[in-house]
N, C-alpha and C positions, 0 to 999 in steps of 0.2 A: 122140778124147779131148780134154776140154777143157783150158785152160793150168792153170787150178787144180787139177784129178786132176796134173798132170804134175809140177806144182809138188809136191805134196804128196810121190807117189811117189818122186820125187829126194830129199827130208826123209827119207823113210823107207829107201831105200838106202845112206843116207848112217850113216844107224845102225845098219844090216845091215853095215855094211861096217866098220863101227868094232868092232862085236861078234866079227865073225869075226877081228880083231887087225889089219886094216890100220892104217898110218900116215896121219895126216891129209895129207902131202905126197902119199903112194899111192893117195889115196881121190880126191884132187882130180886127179892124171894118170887116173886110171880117168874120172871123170865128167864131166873137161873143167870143173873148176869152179876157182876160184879158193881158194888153201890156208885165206882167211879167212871165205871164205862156210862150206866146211867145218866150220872151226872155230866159227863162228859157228852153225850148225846142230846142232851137236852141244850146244852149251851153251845150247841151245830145249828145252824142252818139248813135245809136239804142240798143247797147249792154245796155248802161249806162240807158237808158229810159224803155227798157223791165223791169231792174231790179228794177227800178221806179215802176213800176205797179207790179211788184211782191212782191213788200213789203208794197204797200199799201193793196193787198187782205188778207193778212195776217197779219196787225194790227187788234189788241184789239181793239172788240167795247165794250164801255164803255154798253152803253145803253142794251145787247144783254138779260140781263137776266129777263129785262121787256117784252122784245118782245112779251109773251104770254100774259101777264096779258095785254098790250095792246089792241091788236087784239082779246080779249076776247071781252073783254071792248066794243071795237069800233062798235063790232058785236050784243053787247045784247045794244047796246045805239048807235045806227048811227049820231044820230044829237047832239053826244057832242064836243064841243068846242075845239078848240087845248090847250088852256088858261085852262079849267077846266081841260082835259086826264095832262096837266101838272101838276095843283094842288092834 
């Protein structure tokens, strides 16, 4: 299953789970999520929360133009540090 079905499914548990009377503190120990994503999902629309995830796949990553030089890196040096690939 791809991350946006998974993404989407979690939106929609999250409303299942508000419907059947849970607590928004209850709903986020159930799903592992955080109380304000919760809450924040709750006060989406589906229309309003699709467009949520379609704006986040389509921010600027800052980092993108490392990407190779990293994965070079990581590949000719497997055992280096996360603290050194940053220095």
């Amino acid at each position: 299953m791809n991350t946006y079905a998974k993404k989407l499914m979690t939106y929609h548990t999250v409303h299942q789970l508000h419907r059947d009377g849970l607590s928004i503190s209850r709903i986020s120990k159930e799903l592992v999520l955080d109380w304000r994503t919760v809450k924040k999902y709750l006060s989406m629309t589906e229309s309003d929360y699709e467009q949520f995830l379609q704006n986040q796949s389509e921010r600027k990553k800052d980092l993108e133009p490392y990407e190779g030089f990293v994965k070079t890196r990581l590949t000719k040096y497997p055992e280096t540090s996360a603290a050194q690939m940053n220095d």
